[in-house]
C-alpha positions in Angstrom: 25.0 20.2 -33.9 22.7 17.1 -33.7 19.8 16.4 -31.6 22.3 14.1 -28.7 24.3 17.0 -28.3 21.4 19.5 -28.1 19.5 17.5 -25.6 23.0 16.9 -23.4 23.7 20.7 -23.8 20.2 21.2 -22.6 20.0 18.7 -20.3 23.9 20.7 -18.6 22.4 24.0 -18.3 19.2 22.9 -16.7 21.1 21.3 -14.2 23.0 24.7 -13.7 19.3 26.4 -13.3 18.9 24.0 -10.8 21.8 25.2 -8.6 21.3 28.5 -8.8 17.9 28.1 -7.5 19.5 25.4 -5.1 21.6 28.4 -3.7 18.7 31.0 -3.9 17.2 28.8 -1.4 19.8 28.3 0.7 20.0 31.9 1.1 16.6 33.0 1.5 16.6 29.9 4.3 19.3 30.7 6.0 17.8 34.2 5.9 14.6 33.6 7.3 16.4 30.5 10.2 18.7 33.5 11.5 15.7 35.7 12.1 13.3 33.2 13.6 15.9 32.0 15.7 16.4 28.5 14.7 19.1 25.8 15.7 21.2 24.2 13.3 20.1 26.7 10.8 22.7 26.3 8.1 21.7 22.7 8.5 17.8 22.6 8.3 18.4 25.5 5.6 20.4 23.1 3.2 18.6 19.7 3.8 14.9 21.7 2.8 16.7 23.8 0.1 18.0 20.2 -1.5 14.3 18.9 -0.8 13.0 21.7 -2.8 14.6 20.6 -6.2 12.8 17.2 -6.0 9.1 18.0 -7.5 6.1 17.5 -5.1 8.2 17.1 -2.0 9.7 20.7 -1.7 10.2 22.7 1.0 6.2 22.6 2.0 6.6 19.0 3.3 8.4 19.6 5.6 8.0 23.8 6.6 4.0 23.0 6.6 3.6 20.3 9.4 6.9 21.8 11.4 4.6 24.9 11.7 2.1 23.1 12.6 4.2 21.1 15.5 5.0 24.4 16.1 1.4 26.1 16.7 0.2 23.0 18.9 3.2 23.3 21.2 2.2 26.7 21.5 5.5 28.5 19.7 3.0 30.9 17.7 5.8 33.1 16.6 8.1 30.2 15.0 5.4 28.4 13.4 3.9 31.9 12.0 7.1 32.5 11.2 7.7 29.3 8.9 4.5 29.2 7.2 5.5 33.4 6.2 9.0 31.9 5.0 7.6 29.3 3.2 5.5 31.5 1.5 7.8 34.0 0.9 9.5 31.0 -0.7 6.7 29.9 -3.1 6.6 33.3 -4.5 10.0 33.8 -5.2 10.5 30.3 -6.5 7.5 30.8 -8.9 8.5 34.0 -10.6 12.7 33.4 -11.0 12.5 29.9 -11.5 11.1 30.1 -15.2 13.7 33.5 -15.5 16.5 31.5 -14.6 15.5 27.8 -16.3 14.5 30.1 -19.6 17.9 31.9 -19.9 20.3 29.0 -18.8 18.3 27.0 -21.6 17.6 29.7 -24.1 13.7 30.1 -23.7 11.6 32.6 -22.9 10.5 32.5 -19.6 6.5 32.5 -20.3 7.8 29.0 -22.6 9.6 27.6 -19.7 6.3 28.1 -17.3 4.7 26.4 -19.6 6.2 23.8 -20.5 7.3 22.9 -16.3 3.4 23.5 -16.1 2.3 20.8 -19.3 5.0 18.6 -18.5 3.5 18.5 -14.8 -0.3 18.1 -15.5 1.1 15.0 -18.7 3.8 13.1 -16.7 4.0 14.1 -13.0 6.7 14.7 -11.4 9.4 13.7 -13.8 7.3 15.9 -16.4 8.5 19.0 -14.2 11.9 18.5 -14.5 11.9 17.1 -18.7 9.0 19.5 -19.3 11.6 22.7 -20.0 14.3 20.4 -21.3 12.1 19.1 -24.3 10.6 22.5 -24.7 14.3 23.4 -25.5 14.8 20.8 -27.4 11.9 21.4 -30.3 13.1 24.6 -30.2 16.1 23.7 -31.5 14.9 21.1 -34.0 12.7 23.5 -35.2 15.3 26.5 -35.6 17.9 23.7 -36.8 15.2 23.0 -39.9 14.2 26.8 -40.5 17.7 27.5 -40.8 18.4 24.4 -43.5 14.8 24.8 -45.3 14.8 24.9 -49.0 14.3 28.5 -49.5 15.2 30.3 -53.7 18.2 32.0 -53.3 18.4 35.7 -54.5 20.2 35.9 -57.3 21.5 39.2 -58.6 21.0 39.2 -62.4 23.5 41.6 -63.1 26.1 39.7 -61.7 28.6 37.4 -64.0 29.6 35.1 -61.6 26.1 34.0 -61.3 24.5 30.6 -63.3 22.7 32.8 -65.4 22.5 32.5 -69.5 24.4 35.3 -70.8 22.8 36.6 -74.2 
């Protein structure tokens, strides 16, 4: 396996991460619209669930100023309401999102937090999303080289079929 087809391979089952957070949100959306009551919910639940896997924009954007629409118009319980989902949100997103990413790309989750973390503070947005994928693939390259490292074979002396010198 070479390093195109490990970063493709990589590149595939991020993208699988992706909806399975994609439809995480959806859910816990859809979840929270029903109870607060809101319009169109299925709607609004997968426009801000799609706007949560593009880095920085997120569901925040959008949940953050509707709540506060919401407060000045004087709907305290909807706008309590959204800033509670959204935060209920963050939280979950936080702690499965490196779960998921990790096992769909075969790191451990701790890595993946990491590297979404590095690849945000080095290259922005777009660090976010490749931050995990490279993480992956080093990994590889590096288990791809311990695995074909020159390493002395054992040898068992005793054995004839062996190159050894027989005396």
């Amino acid at each position: 396996m070479n390093i195109l087809d490990i970063a493709l391979n990589t590149t595939k089952e991020y993208l699988k991460a992706q909806l399975i957070m994609l439809g995480l949100n959806i859910i816990m959306l859809s979840i929270g619209f029903i109870i607060l009551d809101v319009p169109l919910w299925f709607l609004w639940a997968l426009l801000l669930a799609v706007a949560d896997l593009l880095p920085i924009v997120g569901t925040g954007i959008f949940m953050v100023p509707w709540a506060i629409v919401c407060f000045i118009m004087g709907n305290f319980d909807l706008g309590g309401g959204l800033l509670i989902l959204y935060t209920i949100i963050v939280i979950v997103r936080q702690i499965v999102e490196p779960v998921v990413v990790g096992k769909k790309i075969g790191l451990h989750p701790i890595y993946t937090f990491l590297a979404i973390i590095i690849g945000g503070f080095m290259f922005g947005p777009v660090g976010l999303i490749c931050g995990p994928i490279v993480a992956a693939i080093i990994k590889a390259v590096m288990y791809a080289e311990d695995k074909n490292s020159a390493r002395p074979e054992k040898r068992n002396p005793f054995n004839k079929n062996d190159d050894y010198i027989d005396v």
